[in-house]
C-alpha positions in Angstrom: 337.1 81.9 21.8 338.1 79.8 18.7 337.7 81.3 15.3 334.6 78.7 14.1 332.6 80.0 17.5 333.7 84.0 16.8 332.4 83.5 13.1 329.4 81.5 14.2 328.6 84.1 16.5 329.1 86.8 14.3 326.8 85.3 11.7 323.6 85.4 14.4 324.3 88.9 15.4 323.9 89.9 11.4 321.3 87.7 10.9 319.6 89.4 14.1 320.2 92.4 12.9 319.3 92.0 9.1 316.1 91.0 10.3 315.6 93.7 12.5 316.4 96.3 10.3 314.8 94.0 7.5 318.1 94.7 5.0 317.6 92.7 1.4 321.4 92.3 1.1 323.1 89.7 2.5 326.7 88.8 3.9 329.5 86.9 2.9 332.2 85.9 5.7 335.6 85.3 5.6 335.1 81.6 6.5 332.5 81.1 3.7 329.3 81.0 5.1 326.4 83.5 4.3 323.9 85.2 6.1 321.3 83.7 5.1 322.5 80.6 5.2 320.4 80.1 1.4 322.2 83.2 0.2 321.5 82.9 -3.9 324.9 82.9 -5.9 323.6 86.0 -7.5 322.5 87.9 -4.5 323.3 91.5 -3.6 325.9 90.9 -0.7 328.6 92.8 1.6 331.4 90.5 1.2 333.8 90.4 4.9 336.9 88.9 3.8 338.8 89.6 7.1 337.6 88.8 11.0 340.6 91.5 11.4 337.7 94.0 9.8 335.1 93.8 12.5 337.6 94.1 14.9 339.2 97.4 13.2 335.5 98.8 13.4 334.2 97.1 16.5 337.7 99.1 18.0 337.2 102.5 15.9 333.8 102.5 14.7 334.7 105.5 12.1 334.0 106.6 8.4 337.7 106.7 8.1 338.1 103.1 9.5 335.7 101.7 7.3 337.0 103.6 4.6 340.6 102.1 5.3 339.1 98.8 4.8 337.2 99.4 1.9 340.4 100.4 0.2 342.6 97.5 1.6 
C-alpha cells in the first residue's frame, strides 16, 4: 500500500475513533494533515511525526514502546 493511502487510512481510523471515544484533542501526522481536517493552529494535539511509530506500537503495543518513542 503506498504511503498517501496508509496515511489516509490511518487518519479515518483516528478520526473513527476520536469520535467514538469523543477525545477534544486532535492529531497531527507525519504527512501534515490533521485529524480534523479544520484542526485550529492553536489546538491541543498529539503530534505523529513518524509512520515508523504506529508500526512500533501497532507491533509492541507497550508502555515501554510508547515510552521509547516519546523520548526519540
Amino acid at each position: 500500500m503506498p504511503q498517501a493511502a496508509r496515511a489516509d487510512a490511518f487518519a479515518r481510523l483516528l478520526g473513527d475513533l476520536r469520535a467514538h471515544l469523543k477525545l477534544e484533542i486532535g492529531f497531527r501526522l507525519w504527512n501534515g494533515a490533521t485529524v480534523p481536517e479544520a484542526l485550529a493552529p492553536d489546538a491541543l494535539c498529539i503530534s505523529i511525526a513518524d509512520e515508523g511509530a504506529v508500526a512500533a506500537l501497532l507491533r509492541r503495543p507497550k508502555l515501554d514502546t510508547l515510552a521509547n518513542l516519546w523520548v526519540s
